[in-house]
KELO-157926 format. One record per atom (N, C-alpha, C, O, CB): residue in three letters; x, y, z; chain; atom name; residue number from 1. Coordinates in Angstrom, 2 decimals. Last residue first. Glycine has a CB too. Example, Ala and Ser with C-alpha at 12.3 -4.5 7.8 and 13.67 -1.06 7.14 Angstrom:
<nodes>
+------+---------+---------+---------+-----+------+-----+
: type :       u :       v :       w : mol : atom : seq :
+------+---------+---------+---------+-----+------+-----+
:  Ser :   12.85 :   -2.25 :    7.08 :   A :    N :   2 :
:  Ser :   13.67 :   -1.06 :    7.14 :   A :   CA :   2 :
:  Ser :   12.90 :    0.03 :    7.87 :   A :    C :   2 :
:  Ser :   13.41 :    1.14 :    8.04 :   A :    O :   2 :
:  Ser :   14.08 :   -0.60 :    5.72 :   A :   CB :   2 :
:  Ala :   13.19 :   -5.69 :    7.80 :   A :    N :   1 :
:  Ala :   12.30 :   -4.50 :    7.80 :   A :   CA :   1 :
:  Ala :   13.20 :   -3.30 :    7.80 :   A :    C :   1 :
:  Ala :   14.24 :   -3.32 :    8.46 :   A :    O :   1 :
:  Ala :   11.31 :   -4.47 :    9.05 :   A :   CB :   1 :
+------+---------+---------+---------+-----+------+-----+
</nodes>
This chain:
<nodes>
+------+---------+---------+---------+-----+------+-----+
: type :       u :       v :       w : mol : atom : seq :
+------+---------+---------+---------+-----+------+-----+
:  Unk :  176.36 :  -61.55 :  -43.73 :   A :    N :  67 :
:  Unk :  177.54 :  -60.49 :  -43.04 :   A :   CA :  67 :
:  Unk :  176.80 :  -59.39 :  -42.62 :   A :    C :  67 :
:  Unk :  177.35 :  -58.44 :  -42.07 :   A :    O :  67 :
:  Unk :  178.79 :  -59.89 :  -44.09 :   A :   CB :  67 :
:  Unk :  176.79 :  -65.15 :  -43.24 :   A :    N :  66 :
:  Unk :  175.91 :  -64.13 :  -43.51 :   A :   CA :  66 :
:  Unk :  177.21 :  -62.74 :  -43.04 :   A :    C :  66 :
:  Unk :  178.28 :  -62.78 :  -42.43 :   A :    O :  66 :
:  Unk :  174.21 :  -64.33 :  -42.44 :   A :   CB :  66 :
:  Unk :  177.56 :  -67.53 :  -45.76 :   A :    N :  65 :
:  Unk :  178.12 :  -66.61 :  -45.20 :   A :   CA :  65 :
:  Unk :  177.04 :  -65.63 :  -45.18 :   A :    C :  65 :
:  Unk :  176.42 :  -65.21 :  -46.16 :   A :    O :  65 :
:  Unk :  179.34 :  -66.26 :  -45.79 :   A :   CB :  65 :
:  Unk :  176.24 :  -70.44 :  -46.27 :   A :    N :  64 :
:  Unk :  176.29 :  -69.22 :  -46.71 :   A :   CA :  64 :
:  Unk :  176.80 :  -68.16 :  -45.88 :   A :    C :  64 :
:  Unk :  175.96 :  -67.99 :  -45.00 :   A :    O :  64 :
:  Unk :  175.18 :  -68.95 :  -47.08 :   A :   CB :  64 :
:  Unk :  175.88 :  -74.23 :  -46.47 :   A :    N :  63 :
:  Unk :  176.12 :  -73.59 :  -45.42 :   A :   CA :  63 :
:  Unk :  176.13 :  -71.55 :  -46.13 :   A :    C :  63 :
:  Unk :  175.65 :  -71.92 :  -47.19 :   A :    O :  63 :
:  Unk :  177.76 :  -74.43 :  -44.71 :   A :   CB :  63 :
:  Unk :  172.72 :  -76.02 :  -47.66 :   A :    N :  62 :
:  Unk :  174.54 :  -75.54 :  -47.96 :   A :   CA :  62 :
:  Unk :  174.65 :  -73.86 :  -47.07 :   A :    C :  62 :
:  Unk :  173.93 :  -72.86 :  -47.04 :   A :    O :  62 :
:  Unk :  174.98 :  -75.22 :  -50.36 :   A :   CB :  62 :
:  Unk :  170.83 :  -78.83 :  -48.53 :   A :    N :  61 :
:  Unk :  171.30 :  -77.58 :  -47.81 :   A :   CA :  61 :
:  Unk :  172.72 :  -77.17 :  -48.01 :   A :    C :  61 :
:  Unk :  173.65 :  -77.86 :  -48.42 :   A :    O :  61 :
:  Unk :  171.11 :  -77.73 :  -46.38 :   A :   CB :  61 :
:  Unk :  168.64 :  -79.77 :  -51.30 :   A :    N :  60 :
:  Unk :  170.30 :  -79.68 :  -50.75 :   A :   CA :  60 :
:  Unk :  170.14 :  -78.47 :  -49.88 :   A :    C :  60 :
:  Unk :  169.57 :  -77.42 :  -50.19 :   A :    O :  60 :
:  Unk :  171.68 :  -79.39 :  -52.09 :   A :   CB :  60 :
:  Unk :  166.97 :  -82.04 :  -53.45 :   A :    N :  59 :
:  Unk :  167.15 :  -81.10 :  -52.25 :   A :   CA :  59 :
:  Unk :  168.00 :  -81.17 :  -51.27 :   A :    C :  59 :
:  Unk :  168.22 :  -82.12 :  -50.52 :   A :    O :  59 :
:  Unk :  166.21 :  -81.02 :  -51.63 :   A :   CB :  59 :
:  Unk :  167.02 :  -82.41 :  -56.76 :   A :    N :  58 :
:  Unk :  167.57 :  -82.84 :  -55.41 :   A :   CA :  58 :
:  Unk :  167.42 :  -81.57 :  -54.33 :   A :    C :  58 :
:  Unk :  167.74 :  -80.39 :  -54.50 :   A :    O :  58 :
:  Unk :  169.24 :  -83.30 :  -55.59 :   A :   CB :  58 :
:  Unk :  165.04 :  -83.35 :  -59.28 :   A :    N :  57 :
:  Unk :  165.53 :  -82.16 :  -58.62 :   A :   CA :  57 :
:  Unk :  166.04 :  -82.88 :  -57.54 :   A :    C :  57 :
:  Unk :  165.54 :  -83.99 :  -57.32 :   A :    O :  57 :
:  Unk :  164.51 :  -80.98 :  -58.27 :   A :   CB :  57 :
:  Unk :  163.55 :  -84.72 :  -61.86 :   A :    N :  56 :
:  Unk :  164.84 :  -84.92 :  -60.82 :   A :   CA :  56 :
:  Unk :  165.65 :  -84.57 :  -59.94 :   A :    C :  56 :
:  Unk :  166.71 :  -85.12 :  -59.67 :   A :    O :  56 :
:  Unk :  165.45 :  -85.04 :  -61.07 :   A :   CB :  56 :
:  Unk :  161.57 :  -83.36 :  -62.66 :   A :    N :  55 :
:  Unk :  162.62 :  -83.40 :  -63.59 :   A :   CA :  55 :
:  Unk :  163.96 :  -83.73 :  -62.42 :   A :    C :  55 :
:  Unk :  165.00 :  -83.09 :  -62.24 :   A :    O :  55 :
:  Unk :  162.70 :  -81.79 :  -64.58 :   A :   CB :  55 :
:  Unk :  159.61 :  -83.82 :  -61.38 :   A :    N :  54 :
:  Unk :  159.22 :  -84.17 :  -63.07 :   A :   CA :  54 :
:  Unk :  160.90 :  -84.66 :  -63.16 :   A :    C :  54 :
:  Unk :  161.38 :  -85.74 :  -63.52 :   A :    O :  54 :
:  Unk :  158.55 :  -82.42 :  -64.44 :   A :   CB :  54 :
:  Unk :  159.22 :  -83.00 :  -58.18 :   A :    N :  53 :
:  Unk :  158.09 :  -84.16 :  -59.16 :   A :   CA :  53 :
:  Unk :  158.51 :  -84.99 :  -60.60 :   A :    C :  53 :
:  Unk :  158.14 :  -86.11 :  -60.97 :   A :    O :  53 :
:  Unk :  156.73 :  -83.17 :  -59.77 :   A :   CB :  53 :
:  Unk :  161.39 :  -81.02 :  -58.44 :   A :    N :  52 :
:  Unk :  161.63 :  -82.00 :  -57.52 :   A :   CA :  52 :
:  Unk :  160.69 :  -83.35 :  -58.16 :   A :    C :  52 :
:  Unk :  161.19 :  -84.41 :  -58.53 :   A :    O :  52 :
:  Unk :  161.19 :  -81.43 :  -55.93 :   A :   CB :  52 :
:  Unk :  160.48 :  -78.90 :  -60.32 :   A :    N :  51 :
:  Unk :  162.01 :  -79.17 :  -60.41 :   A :   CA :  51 :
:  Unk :  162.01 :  -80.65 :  -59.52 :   A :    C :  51 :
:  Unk :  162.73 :  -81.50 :  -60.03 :   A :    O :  51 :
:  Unk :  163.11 :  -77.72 :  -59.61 :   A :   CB :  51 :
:  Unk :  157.60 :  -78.31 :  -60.02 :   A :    N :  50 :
:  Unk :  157.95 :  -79.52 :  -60.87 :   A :   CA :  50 :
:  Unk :  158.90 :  -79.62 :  -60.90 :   A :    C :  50 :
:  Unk :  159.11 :  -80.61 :  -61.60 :   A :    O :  50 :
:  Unk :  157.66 :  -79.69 :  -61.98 :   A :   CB :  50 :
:  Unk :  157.83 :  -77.52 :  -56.87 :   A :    N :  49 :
:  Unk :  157.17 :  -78.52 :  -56.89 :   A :   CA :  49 :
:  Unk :  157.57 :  -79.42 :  -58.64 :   A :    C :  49 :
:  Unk :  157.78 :  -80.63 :  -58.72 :   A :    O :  49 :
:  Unk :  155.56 :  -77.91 :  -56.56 :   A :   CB :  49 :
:  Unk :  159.40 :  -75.19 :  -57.87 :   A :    N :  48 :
:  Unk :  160.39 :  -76.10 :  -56.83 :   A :   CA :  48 :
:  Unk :  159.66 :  -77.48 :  -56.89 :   A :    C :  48 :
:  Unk :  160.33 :  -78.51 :  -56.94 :   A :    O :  48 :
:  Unk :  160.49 :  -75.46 :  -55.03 :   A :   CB :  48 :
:  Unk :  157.62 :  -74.47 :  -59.45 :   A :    N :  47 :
:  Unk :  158.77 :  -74.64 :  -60.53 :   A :   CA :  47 :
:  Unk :  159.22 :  -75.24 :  -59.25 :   A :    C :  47 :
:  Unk :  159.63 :  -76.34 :  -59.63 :   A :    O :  47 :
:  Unk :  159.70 :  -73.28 :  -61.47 :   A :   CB :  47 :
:  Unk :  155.27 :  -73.92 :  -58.15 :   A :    N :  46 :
:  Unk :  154.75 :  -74.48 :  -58.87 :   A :   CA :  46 :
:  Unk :  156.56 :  -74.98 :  -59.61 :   A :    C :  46 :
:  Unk :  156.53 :  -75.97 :  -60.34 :   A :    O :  46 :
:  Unk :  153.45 :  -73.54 :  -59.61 :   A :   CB :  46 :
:  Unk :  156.63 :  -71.60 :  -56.17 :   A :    N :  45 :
:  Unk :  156.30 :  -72.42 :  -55.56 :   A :   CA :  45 :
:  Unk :  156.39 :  -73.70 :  -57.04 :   A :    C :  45 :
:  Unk :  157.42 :  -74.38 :  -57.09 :   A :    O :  45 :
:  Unk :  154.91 :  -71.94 :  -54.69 :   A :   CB :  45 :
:  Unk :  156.97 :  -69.37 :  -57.75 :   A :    N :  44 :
:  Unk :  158.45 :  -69.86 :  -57.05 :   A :   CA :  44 :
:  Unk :  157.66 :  -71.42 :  -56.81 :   A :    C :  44 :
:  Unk :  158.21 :  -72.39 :  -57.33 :   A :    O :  44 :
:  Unk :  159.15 :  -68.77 :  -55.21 :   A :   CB :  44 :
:  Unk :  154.02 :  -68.92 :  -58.45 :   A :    N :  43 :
:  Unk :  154.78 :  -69.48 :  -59.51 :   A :   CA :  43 :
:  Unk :  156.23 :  -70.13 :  -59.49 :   A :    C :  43 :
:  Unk :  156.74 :  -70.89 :  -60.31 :   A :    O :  43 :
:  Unk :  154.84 :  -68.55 :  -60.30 :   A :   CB :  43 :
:  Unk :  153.40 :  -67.52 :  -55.96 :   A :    N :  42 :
:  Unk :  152.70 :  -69.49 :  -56.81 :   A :   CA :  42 :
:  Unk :  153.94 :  -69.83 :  -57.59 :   A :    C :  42 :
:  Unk :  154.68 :  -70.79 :  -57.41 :   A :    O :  42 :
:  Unk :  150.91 :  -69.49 :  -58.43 :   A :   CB :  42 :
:  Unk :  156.45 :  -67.10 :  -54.17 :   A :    N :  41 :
:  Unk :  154.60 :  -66.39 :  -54.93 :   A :   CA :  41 :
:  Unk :  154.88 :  -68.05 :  -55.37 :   A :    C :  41 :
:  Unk :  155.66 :  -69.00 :  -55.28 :   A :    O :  41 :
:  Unk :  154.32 :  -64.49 :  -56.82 :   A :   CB :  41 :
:  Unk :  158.98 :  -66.26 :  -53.64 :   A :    N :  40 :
:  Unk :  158.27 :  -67.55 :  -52.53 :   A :   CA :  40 :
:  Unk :  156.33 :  -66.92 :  -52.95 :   A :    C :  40 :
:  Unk :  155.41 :  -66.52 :  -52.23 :   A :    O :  40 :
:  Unk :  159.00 :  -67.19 :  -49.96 :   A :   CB :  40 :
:  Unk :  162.63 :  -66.03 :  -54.20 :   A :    N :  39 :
:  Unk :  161.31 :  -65.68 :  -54.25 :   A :   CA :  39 :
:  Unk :  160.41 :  -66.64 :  -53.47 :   A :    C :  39 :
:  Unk :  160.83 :  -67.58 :  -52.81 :   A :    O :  39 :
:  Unk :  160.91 :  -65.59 :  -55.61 :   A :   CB :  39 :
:  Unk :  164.40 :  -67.40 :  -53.16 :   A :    N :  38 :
:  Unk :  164.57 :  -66.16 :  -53.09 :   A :   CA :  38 :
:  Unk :  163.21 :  -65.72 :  -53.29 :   A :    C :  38 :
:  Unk :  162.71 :  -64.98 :  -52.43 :   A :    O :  38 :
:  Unk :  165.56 :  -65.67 :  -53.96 :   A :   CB :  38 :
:  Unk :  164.95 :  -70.40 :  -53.30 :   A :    N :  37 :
:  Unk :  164.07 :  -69.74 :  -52.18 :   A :   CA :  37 :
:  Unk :  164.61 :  -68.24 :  -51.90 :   A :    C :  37 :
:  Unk :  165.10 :  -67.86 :  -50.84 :   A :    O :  37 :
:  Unk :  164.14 :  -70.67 :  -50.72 :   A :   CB :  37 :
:  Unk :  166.35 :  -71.31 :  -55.15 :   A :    N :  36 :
:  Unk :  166.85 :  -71.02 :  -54.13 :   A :   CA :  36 :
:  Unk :  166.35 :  -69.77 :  -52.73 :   A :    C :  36 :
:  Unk :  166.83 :  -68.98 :  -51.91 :   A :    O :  36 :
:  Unk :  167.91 :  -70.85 :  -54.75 :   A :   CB :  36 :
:  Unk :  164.24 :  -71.83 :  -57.20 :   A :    N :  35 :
:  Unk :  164.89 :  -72.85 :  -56.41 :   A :   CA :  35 :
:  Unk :  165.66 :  -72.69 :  -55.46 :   A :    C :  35 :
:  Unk :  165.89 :  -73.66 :  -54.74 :   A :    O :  35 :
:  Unk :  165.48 :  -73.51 :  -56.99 :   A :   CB :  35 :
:  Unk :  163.43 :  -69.38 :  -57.64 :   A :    N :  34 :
:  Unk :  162.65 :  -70.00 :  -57.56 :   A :   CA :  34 :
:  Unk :  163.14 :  -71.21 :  -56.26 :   A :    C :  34 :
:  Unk :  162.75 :  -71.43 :  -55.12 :   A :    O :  34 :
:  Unk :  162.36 :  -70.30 :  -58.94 :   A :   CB :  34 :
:  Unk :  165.79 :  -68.01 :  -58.63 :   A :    N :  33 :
:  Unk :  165.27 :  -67.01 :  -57.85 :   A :   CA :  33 :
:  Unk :  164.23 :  -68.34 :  -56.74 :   A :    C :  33 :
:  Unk :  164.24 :  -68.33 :  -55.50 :   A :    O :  33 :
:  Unk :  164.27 :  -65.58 :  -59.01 :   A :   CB :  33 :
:  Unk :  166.46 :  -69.65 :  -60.87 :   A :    N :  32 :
:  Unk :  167.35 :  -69.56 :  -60.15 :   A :   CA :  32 :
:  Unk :  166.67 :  -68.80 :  -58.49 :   A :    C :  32 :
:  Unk :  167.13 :  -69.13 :  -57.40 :   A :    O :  32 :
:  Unk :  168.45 :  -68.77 :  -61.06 :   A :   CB :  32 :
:  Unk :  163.99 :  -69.12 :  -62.30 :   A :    N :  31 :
:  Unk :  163.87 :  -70.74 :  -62.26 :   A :   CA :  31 :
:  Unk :  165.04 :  -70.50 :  -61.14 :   A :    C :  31 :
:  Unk :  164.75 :  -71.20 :  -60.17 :   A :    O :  31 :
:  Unk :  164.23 :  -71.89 :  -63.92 :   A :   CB :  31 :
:  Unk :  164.82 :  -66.56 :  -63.27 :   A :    N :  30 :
:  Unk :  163.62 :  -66.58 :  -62.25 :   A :   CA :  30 :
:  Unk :  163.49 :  -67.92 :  -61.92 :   A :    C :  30 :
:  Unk :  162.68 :  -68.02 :  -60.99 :   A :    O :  30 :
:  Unk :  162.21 :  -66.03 :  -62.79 :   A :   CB :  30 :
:  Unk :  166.45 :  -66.70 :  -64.64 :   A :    N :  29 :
:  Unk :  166.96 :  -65.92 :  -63.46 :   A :   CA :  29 :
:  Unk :  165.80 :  -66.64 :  -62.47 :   A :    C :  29 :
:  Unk :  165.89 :  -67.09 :  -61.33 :   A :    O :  29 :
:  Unk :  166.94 :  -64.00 :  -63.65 :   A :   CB :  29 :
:  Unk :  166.13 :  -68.09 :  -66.77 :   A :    N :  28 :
:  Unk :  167.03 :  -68.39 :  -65.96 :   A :   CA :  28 :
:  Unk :  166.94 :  -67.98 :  -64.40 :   A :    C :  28 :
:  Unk :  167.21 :  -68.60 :  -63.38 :   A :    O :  28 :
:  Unk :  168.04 :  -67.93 :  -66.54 :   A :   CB :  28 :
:  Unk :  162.57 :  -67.62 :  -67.16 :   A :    N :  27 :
:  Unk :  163.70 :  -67.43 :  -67.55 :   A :   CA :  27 :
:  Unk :  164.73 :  -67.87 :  -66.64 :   A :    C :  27 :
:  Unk :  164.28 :  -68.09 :  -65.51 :   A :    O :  27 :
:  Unk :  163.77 :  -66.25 :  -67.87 :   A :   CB :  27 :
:  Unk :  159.50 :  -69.72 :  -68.27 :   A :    N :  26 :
:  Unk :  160.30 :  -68.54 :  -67.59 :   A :   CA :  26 :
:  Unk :  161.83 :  -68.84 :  -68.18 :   A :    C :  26 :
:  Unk :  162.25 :  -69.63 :  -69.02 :   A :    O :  26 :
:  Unk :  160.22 :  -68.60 :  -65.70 :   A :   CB :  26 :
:  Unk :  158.01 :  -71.73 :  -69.88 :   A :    N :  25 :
:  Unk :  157.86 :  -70.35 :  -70.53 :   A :   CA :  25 :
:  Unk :  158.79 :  -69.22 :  -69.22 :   A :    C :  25 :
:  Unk :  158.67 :  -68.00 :  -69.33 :   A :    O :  25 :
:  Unk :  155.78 :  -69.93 :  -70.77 :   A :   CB :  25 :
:  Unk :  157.67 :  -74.23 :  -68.77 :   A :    N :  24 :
:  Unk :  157.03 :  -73.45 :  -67.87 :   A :   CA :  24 :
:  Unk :  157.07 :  -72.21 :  -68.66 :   A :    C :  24 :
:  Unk :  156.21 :  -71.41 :  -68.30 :   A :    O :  24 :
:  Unk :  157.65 :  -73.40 :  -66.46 :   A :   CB :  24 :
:  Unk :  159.86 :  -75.60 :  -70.80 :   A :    N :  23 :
:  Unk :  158.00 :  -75.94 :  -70.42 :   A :   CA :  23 :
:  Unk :  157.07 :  -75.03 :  -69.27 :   A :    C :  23 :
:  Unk :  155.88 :  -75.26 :  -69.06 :   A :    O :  23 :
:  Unk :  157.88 :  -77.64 :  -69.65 :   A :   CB :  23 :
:  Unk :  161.89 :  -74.53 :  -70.60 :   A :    N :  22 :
:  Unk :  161.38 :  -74.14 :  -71.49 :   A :   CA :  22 :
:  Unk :  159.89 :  -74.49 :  -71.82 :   A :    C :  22 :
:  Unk :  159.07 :  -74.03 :  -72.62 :   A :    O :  22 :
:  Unk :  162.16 :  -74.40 :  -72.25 :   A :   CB :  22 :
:  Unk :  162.98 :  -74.84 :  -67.70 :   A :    N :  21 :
:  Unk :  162.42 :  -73.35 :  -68.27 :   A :   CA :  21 :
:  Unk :  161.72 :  -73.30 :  -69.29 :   A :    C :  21 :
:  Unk :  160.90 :  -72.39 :  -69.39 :   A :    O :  21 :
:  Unk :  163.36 :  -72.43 :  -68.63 :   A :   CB :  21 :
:  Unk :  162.99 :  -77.42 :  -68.37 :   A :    N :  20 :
:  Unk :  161.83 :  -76.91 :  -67.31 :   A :   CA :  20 :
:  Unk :  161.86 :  -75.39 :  -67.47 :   A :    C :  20 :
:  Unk :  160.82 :  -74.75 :  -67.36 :   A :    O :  20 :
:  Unk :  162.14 :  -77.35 :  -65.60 :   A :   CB :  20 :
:  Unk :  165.40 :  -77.80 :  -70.14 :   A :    N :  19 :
:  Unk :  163.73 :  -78.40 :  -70.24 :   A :   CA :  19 :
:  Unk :  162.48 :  -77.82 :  -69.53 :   A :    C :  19 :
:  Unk :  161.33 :  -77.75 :  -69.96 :   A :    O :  19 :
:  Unk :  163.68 :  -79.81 :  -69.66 :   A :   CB :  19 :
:  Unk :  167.36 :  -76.40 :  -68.57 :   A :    N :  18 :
:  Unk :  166.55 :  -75.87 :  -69.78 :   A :   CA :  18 :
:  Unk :  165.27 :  -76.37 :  -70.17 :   A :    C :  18 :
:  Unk :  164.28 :  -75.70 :  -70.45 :   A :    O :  18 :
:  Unk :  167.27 :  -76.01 :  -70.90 :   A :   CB :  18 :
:  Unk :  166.98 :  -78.37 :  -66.56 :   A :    N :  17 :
:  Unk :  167.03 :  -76.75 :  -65.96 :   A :   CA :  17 :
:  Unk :  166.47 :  -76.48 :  -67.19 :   A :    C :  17 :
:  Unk :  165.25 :  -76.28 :  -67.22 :   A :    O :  17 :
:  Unk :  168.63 :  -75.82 :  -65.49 :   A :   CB :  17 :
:  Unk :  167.80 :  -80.78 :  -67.87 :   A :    N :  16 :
:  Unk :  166.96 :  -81.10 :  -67.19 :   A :   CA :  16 :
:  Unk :  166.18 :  -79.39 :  -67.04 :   A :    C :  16 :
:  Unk :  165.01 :  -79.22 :  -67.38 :   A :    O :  16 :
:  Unk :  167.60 :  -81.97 :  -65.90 :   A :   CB :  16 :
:  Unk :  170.69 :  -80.00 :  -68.55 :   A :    N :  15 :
:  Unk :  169.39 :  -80.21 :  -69.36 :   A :   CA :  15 :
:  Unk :  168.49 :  -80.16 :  -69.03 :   A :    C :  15 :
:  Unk :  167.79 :  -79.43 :  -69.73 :   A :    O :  15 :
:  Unk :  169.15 :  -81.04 :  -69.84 :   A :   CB :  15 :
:  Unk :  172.03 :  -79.64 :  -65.72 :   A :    N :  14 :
:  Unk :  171.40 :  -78.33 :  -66.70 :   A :   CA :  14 :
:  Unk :  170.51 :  -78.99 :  -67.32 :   A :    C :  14 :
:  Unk :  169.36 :  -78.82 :  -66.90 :   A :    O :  14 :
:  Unk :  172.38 :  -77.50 :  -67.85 :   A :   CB :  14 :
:  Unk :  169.89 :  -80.73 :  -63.01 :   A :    N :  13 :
:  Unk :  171.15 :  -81.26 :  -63.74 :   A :   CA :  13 :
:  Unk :  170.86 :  -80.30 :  -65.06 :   A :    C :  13 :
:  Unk :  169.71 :  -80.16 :  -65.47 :   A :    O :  13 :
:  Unk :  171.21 :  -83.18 :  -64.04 :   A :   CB :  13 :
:  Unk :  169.03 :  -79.15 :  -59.98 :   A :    N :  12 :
:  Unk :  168.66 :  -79.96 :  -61.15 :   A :   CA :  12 :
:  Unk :  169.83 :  -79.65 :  -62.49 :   A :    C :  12 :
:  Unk :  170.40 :  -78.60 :  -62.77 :   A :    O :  12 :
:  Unk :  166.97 :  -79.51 :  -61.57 :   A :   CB :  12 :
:  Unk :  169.01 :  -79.02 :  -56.31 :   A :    N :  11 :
:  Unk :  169.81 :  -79.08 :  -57.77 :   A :   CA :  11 :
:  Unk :  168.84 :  -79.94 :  -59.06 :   A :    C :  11 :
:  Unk :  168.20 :  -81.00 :  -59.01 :   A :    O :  11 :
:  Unk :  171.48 :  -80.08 :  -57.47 :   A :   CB :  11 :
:  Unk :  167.62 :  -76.66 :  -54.28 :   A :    N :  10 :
:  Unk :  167.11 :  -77.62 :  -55.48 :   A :   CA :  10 :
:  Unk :  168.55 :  -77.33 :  -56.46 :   A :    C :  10 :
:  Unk :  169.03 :  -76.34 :  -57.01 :   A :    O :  10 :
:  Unk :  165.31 :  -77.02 :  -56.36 :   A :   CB :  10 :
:  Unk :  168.37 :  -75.48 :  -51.38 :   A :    N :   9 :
:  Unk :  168.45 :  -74.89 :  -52.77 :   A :   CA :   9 :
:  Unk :  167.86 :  -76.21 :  -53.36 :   A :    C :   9 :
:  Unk :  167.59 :  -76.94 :  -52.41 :   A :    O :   9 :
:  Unk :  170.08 :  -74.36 :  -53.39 :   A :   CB :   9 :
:  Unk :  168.08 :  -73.68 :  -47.88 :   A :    N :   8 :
:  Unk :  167.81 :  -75.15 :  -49.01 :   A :   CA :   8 :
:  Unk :  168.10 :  -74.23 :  -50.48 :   A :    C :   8 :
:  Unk :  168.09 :  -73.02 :  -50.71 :   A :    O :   8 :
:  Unk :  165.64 :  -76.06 :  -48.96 :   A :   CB :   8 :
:  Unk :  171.13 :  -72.72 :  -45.61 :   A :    N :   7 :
:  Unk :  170.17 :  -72.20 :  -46.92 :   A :   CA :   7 :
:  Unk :  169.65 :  -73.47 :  -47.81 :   A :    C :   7 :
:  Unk :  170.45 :  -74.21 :  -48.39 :   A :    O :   7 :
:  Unk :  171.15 :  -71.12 :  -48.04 :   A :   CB :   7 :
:  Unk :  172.27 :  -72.08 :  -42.67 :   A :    N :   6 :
:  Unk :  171.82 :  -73.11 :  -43.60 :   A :   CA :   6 :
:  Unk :  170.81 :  -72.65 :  -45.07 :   A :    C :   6 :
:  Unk :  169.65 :  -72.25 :  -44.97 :   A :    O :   6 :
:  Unk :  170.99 :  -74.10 :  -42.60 :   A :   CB :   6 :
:  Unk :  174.38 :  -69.48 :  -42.50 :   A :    N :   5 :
:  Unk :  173.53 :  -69.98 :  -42.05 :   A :   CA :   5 :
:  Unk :  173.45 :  -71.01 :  -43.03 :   A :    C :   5 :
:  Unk :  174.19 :  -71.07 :  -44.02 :   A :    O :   5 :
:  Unk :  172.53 :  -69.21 :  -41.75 :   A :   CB :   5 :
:  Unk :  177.69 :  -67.60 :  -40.74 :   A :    N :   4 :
:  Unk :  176.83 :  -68.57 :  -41.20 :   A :   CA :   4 :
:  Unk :  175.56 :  -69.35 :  -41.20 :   A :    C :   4 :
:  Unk :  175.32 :  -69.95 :  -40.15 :   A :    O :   4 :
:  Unk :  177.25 :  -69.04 :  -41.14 :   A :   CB :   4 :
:  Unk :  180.14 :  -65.63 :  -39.82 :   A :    N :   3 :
:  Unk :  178.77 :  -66.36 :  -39.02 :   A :   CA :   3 :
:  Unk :  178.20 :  -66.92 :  -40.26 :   A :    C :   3 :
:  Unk :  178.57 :  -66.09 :  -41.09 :   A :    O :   3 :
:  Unk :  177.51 :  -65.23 :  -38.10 :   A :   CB :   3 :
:  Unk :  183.18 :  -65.22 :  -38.49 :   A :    N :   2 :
:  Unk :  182.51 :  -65.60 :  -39.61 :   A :   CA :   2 :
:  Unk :  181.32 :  -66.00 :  -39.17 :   A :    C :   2 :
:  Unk :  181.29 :  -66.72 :  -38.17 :   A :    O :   2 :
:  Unk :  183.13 :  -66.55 :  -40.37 :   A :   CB :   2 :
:  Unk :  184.99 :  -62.95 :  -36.89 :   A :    N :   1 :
:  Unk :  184.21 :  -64.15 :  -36.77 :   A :   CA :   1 :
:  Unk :  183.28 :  -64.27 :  -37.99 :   A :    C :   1 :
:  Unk :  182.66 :  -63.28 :  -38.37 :   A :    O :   1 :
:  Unk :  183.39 :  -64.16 :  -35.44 :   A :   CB :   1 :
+------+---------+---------+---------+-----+------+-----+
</nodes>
């Protein structure tokens, strides 16, 4: 049996992704860590608030295999 949960993520369109890494001074991983609510300090917080405010972010659920 396969079990599954709902997970939010933020899409933002790449340019858009490099622009905002490169105005906040972080890195891939951590803008990735950020938007898919892996991390959750100020700074996860301050990059989901400007991915969605500045740079067009979409908020998406999507189903994930738990095991």
């Amino acid at each position: 049996m396969v079990v599954t949960k709902k997970r939010k993520t933020i899409f933002v369109e790449p340019e858009k992704r490099k622009a905002l890494c490169k105005a906040l001074g972080i890195s891939k991983v951590t803008f990735y860590n950020a938007v898919n609510d892996v991390t959750n300090s100020e700074l996860a917080a301050s990059i989901r608030k400007a991915a969605l405010e500045n740079y067009g972010g979409v908020p998406i659920s999507k189903d994930v295999v738990v095991r």
